[in-house]
BAGUBA-44031 format. One record per residue (C-alpha): z, x, y; residue in three letters. Coordinates in steps of 0.5 Angstrom, whole numbers. Last residue first. Layout:
N
<r><z>Z</z><x>X</x><y>Y</y><vexti>ALA</vexti></r>
...
***
This chain:
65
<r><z>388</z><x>271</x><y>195</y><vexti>UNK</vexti></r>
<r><z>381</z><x>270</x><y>194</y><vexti>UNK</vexti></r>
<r><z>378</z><x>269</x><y>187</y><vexti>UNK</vexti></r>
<r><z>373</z><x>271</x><y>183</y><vexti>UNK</vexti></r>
<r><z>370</z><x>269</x><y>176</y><vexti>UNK</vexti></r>
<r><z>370</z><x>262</x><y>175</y><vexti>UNK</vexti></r>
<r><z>369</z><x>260</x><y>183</y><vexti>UNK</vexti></r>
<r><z>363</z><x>263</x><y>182</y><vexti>UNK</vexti></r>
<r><z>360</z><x>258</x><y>178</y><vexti>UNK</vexti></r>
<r><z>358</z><x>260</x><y>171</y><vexti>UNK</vexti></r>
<r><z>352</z><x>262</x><y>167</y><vexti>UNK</vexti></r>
<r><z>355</z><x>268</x><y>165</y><vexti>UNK</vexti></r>
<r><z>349</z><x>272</x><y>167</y><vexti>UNK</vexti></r>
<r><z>349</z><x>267</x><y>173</y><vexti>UNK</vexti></r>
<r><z>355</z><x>269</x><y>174</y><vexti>UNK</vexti></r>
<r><z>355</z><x>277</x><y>174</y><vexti>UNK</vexti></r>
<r><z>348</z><x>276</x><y>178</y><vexti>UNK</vexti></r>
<r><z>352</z><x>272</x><y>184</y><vexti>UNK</vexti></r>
<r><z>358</z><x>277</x><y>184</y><vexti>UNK</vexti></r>
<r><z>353</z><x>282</x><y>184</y><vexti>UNK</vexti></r>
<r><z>349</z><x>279</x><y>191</y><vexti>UNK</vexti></r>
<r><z>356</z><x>278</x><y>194</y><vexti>UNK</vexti></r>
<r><z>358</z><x>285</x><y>194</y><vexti>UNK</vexti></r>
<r><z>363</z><x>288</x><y>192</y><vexti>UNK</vexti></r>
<r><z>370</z><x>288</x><y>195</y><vexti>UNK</vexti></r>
<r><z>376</z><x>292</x><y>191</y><vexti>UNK</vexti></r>
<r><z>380</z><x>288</x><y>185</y><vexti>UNK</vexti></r>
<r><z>381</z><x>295</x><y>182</y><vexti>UNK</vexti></r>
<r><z>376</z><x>293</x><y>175</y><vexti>UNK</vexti></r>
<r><z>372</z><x>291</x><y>180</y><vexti>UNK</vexti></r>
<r><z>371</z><x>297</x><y>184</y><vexti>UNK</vexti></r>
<r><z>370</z><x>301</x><y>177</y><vexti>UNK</vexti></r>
<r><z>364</z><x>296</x><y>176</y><vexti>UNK</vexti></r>
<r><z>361</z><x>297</x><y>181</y><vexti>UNK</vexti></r>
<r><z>361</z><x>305</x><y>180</y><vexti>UNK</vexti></r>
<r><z>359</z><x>303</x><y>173</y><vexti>UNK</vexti></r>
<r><z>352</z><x>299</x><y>177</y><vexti>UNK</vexti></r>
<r><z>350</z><x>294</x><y>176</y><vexti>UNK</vexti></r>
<r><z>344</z><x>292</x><y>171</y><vexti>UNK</vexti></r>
<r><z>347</z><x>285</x><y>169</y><vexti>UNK</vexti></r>
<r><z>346</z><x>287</x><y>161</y><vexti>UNK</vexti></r>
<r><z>348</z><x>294</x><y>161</y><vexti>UNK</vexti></r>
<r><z>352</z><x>294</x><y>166</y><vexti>UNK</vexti></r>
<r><z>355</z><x>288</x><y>165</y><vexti>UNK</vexti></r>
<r><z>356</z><x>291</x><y>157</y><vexti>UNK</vexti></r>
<r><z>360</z><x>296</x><y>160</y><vexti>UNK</vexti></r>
<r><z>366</z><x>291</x><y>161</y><vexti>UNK</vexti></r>
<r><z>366</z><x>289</x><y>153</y><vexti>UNK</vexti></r>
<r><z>363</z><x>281</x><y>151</y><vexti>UNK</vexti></r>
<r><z>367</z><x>277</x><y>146</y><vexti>UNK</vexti></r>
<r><z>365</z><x>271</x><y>150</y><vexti>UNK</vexti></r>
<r><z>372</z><x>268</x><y>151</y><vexti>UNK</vexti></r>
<r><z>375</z><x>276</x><y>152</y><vexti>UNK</vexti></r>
<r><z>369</z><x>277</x><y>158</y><vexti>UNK</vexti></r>
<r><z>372</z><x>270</x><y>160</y><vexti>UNK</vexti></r>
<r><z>378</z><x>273</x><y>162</y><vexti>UNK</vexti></r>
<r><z>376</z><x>280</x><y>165</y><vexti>UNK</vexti></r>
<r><z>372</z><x>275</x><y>170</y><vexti>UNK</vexti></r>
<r><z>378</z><x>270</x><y>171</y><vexti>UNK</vexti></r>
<r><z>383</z><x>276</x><y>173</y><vexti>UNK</vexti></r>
<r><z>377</z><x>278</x><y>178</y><vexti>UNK</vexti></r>
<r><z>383</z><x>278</x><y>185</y><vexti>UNK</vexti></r>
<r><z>381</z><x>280</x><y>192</y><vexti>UNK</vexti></r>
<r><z>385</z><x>280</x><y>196</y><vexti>UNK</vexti></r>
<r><z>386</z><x>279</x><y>204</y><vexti>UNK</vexti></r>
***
């Protein structure tokens, strides 16, 4: 089982919004960050933070493959 965050990095472009300004803005964490940028697993408490900043659903920036 993959984990993919394309629809993340995609949306970050849409909102003219850089990587690091999750860290700043969402308060995780670089080492999270990193782990997103490899399609690792986090933890479902900071897929939440990211979408409600977003002010998406989950589903728009995480997927199962």
């Amino acid at each position: 089982m993959k984990v993919s965050y394309d629809k993340l990095w995609k949306l970050l472009i849409d909102k003219s919004m850089k990587k690091t300004d999750l860290i700043k803005e969402v308060g995780i964490s670089p080492n999270t960050l990193s782990k997103l940028g490899k399609n690792e697993f986090v933890k479902m408490e900071t897929i939440s933070k990211i979408a409600l900043y977003l002010n998406v659903q989950i589903s728009d920036i995480a997927h199962i493959e």
